[in-house]
C-alpha positions as CSV (number, residue, x, y, z in Angstrom):
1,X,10.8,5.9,90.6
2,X,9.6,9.4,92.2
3,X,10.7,12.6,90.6
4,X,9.8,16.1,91.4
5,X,6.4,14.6,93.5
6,X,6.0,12.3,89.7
7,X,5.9,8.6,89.1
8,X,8.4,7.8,86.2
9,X,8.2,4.9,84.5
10,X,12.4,3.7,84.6
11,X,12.6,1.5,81.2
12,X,10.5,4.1,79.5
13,X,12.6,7.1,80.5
14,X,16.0,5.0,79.8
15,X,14.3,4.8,76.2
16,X,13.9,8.2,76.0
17,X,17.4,9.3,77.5
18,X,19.0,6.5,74.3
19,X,16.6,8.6,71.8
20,X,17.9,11.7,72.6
21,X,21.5,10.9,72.8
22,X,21.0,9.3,69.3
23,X,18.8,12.4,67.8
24,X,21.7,14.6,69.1
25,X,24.2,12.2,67.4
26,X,22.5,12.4,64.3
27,X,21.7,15.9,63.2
28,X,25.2,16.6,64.4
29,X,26.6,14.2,62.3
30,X,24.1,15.3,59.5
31,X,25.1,19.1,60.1
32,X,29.0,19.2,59.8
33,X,31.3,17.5,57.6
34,X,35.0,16.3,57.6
35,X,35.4,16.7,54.2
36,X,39.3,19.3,54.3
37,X,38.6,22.4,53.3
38,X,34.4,22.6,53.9
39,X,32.5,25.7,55.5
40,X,31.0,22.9,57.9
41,X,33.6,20.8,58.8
42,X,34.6,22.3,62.6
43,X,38.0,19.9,62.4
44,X,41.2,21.9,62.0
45,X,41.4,21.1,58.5
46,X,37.9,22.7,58.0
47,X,36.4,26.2,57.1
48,X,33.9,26.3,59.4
49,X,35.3,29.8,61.3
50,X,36.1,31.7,58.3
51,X,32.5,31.2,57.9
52,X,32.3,32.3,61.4
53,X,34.2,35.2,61.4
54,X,32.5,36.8,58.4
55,X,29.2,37.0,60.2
56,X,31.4,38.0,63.4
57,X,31.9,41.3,60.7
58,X,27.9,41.8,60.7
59,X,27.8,40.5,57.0
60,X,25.2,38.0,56.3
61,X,27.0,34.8,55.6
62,X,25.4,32.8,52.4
63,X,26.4,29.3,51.1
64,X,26.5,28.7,47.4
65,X,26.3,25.2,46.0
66,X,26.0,26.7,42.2
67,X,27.6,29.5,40.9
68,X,24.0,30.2,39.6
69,X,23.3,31.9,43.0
70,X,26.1,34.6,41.5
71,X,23.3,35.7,39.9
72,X,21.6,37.6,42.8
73,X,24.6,39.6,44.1
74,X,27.4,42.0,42.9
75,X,28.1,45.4,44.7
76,X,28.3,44.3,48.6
77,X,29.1,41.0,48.2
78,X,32.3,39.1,49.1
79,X,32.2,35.3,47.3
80,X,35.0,33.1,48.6
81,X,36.5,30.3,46.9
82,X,39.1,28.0,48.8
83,X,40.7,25.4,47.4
84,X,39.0,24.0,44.7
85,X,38.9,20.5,43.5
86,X,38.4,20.5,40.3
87,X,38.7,23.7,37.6
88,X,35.4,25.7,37.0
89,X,34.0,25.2,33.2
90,X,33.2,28.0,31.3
91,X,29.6,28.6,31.9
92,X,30.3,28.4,35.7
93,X,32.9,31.4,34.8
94,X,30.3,33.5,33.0
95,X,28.2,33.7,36.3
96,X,30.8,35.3,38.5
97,X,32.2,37.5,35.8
98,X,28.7,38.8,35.7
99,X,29.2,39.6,39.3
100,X,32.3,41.0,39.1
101,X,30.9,43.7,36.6
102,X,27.9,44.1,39.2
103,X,30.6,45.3,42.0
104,X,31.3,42.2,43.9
105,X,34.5,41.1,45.5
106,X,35.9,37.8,44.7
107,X,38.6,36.3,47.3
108,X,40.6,33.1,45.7
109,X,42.8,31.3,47.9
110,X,44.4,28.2,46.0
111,X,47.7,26.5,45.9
112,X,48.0,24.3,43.1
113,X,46.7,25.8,40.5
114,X,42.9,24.6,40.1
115,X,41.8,28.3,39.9
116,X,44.1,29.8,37.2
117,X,41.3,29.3,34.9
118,X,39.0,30.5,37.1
119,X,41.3,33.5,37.1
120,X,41.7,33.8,33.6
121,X,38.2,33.8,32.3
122,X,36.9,36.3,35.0
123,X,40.0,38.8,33.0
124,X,42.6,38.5,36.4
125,X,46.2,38.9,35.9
126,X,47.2,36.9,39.0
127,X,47.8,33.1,38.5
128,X,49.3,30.4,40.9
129,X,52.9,29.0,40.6
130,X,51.7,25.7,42.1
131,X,55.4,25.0,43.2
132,X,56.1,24.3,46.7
133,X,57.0,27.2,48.9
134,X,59.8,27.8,51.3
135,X,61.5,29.6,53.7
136,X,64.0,28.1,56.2
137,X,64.7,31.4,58.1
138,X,61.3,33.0,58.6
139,X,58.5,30.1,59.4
140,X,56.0,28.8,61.9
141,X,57.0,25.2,62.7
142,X,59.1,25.0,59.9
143,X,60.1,26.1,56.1
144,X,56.8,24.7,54.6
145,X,55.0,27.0,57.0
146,X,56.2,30.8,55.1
147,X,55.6,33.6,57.5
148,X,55.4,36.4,54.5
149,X,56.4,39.6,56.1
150,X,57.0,41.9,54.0
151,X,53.4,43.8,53.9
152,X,52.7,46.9,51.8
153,X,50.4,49.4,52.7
154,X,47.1,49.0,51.8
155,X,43.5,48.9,53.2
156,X,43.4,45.2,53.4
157,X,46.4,45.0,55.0
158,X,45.6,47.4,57.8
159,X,46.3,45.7,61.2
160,X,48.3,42.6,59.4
161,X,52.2,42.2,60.2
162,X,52.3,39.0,58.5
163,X,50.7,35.9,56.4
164,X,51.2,32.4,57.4
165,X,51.1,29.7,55.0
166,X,51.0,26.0,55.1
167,X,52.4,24.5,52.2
168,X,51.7,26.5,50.1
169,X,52.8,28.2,46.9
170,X,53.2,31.9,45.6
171,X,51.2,34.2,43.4
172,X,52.3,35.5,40.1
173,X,51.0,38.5,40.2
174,X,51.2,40.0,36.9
175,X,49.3,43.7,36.5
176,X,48.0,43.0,40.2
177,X,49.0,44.9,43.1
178,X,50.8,42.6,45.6
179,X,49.7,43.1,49.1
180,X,52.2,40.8,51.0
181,X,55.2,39.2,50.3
182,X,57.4,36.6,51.6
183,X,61.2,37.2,53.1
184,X,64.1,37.5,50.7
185,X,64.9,33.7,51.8
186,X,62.0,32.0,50.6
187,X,62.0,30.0,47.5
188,X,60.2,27.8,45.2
189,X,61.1,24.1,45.9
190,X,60.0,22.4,42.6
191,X,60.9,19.2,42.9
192,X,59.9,19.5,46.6
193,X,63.0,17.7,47.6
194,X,63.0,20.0,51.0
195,X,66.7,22.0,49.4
196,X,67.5,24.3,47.5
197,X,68.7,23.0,44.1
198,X,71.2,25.0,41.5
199,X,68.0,25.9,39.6
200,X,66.1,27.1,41.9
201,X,67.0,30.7,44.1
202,X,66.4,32.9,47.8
203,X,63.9,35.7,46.8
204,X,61.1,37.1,48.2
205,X,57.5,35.7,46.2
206,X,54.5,37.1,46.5
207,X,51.6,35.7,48.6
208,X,48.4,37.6,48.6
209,X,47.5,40.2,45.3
210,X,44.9,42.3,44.6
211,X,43.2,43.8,41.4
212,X,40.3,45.6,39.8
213,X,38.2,43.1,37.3
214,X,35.3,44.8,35.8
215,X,33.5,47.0,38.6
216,X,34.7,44.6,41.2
217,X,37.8,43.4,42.5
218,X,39.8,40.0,42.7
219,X,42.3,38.8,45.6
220,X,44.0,35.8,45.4
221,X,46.2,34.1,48.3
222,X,48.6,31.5,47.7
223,X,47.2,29.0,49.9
224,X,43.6,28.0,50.8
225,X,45.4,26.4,53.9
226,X,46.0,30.0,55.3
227,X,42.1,30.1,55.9
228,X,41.4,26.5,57.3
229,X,40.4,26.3,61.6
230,X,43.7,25.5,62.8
231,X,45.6,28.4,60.4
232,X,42.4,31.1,60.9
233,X,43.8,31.7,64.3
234,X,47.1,33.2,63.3
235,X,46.7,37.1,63.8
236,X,47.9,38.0,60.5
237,X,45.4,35.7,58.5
238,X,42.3,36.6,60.8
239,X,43.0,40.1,60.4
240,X,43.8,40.0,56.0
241,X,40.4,37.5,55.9
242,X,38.2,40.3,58.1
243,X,39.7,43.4,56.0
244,X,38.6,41.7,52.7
245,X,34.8,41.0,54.6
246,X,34.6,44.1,56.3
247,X,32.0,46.4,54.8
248,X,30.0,43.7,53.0
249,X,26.7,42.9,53.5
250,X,26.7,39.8,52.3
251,X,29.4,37.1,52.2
252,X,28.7,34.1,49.6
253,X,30.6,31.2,50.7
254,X,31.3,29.1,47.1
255,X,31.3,25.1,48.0
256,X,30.1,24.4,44.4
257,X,34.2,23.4,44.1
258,X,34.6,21.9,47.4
259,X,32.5,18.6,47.8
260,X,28.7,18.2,48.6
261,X,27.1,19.6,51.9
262,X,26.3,17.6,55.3
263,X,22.3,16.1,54.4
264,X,20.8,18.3,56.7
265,X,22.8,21.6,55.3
266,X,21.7,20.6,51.8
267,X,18.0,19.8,52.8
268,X,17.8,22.9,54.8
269,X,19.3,24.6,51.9
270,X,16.7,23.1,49.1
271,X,14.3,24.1,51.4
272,X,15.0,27.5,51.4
273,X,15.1,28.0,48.2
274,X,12.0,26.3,47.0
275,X,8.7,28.9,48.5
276,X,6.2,25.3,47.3
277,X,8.3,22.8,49.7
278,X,8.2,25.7,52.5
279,X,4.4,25.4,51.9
280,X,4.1,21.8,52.2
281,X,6.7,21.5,54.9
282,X,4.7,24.4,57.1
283,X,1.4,22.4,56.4
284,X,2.9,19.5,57.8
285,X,4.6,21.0,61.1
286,X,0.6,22.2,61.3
287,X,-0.6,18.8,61.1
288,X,1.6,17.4,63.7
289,X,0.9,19.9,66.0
290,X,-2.8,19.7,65.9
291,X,-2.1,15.8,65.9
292,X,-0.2,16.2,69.3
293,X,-2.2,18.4,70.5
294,X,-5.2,16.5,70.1
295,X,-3.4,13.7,72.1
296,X,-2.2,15.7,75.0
297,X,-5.9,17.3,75.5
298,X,-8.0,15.3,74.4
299,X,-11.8,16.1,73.8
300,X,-14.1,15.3,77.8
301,X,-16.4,12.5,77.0
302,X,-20.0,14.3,77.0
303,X,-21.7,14.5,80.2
304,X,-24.7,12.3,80.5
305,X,-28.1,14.0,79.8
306,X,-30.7,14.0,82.9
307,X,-33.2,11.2,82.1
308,X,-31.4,9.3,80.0
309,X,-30.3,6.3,83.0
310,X,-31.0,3.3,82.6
311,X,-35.0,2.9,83.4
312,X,-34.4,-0.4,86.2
313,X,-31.7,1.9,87.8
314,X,-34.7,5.1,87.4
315,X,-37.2,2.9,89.2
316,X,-34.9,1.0,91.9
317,X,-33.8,4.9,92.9
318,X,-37.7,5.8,93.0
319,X,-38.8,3.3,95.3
320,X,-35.4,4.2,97.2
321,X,-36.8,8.1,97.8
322,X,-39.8,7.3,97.6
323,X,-40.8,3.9,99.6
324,X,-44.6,4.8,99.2
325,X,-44.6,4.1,96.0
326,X,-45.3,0.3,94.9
327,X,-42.4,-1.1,93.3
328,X,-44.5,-2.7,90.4
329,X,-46.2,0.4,89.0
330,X,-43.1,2.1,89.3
331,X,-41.4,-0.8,87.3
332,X,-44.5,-0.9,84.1
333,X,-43.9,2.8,84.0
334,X,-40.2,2.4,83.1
335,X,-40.8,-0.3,80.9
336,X,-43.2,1.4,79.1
337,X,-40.7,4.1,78.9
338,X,-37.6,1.6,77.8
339,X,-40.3,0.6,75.1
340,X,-40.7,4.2,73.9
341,X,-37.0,4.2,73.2
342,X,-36.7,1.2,72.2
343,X,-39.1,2.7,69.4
344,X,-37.0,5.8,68.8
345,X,-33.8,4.0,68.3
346,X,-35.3,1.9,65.4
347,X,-37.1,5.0,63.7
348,X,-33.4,6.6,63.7
């Protein structure tokens, strides 16, 4: 098969098309995730464009697998935590209450409760009620989708009419300053039986707080759904999550709560922190290239040197240019001549 004026060789380019199509499949498949909740998992369940629209704010956008990396941030710095699935222990407290006192903003969204002692060892007021919330006149789809309306004034509120939840819960707020609130019809279904029961009553719950902890500053949302892709659309939740990034420089994404990494995130991510494995990986990517390049140019075989033909192809050309010359001498002579290098090969 001719393309562009080139032979191609049809089985070997078929191989080639498969590899690709495969290689593709792969590091996509190694790059995302479908784990609910995760900064990489592009799925509507996912995170993946509240990562997005953090670095849409001109804030560089950091992934932490260990609240160790706490350690190099505080003033500037927004960490997010979303849903976590399983309660952090004390020494993993002690790292972002460190960075709290350094300045640094930490944004909790949560719904059953995981966080409170997250919460509580950082010194926040604000804890999660965990009970089912509803609201059967004001809701997107229906009750177990709140659309909390009733916003106070407040920087982080600027631009925001309204918080949609999915299925989730409301904020006690204690000392904490509540930013928005749901309608006077919303309650708290505990037995999440869909109705309201004699013991439980219309009032309006809050939904997203806000507090000073330390130098820095704690919000808490009712509902790490708010922020997944299919919720991150709804104009009131883009506009609260890009208030609470705006201004940062950096936004620290915590997934240390929130199920491992896609492989090639998590290599890429051990990579860069480790300078000795940048070293060894940079040496190799050297060695490669040289290796391919070697291949693709490789060295001209050295021109013969005048002389050195073979001496019954010397003398047959002699007596070609020159037919005077007797065939016989001309032959001793190169003999003689063979012998001579004959000699030098066996002194090497």
């Amino acid at each position: 098969m001719c393309v562009g004026g080139h032979d191609v060789d049809v089985p070997r380019a078929v191989l080639v098309g498969v590899a690709l199509v495969v290689g593709v499949t792969l590091v996509y498949g190694g790059a995302t995730s479908v784990a609910a909740f995760g900064a990489f998992n592009p799925s509507w369940e996912g995170t993946a464009d509240l990562r997005t629209l953090a670095g849409e704010t001109g804030a560089d956008t950091e992934v932490a697998t260990n609240t160790t990396a706490y350690d190099g941030y505080g003033n500037g710095t927004v960490a997010v935590i979303v849903a976590p699935d399983e309660p952090y222990e004390a020494a993993e407290i002690r790292h972002i209450a460190a960075f709290l006192e350094r300045g640094g903003t930490l944004l909790v969204a949560d719904r059953n409760g995981t966080a409170d002692d997250l919460l509580e060892g950082v010194g926040a007021t604000a804890r999660l009620d965990g009970a089912a919330l509803r609201d059967d006149r004001t809701h997107y789809r229906g009750p177990a989708l709140p659309v909390a309306t009733n916003v106070s004034e407040h920087p982080l509120t600027t631009g925001v009419d309204a918080l949609t939840l999915n299925h989730g819960t409301a904020v006690v707020a204690g000392e904490s300053t509540v930013l928005v609130a749901t309608s006077d019809f919303a309650y708290l279904d505990d037995d999440r039986n869909g109705e309201v029961d004699d013991d439980e009553s219309l009032a309006s719950h809050p939904v997203a707080t806000t507090e000073t902890v330390g130098a820095g500053r704690v919000v808490v949302v009712s509902d790490g759904s708010a922020f997944i892709n299919v919720m991150a659309d709804r104009p009131g939740n883009r506009a609260f999550a890009t208030n609470v990034f705006n201004g940062s420089d950096t936004v620290l994404i915590d997934t240390s709560h929130g199920g491992d990494p896609p492989p090639v995130i998590s290599a890429l991510l051990t990579v860069r922190n480790s300078p000795p494995l940048q070293g060894v990986l940079v040496g190799l990517v050297l060695v490669v290239v040289f290796a391919w390049h070697r291949r693709l140019y490789p060295r001209p075989a050295a021109p013969a040197v005048e002389g050195a033909s073979d001496p019954d192809a010397v003398a047959a050309s002699a007596v070609g240019r020159y037919p005077r010359m007797e065939r016989g001498r001309v032959g001793r002579l190169m003999q003689g001549v063979k012998s001579l290098n004959s000699q030098s090969d066996d002194d090497e």
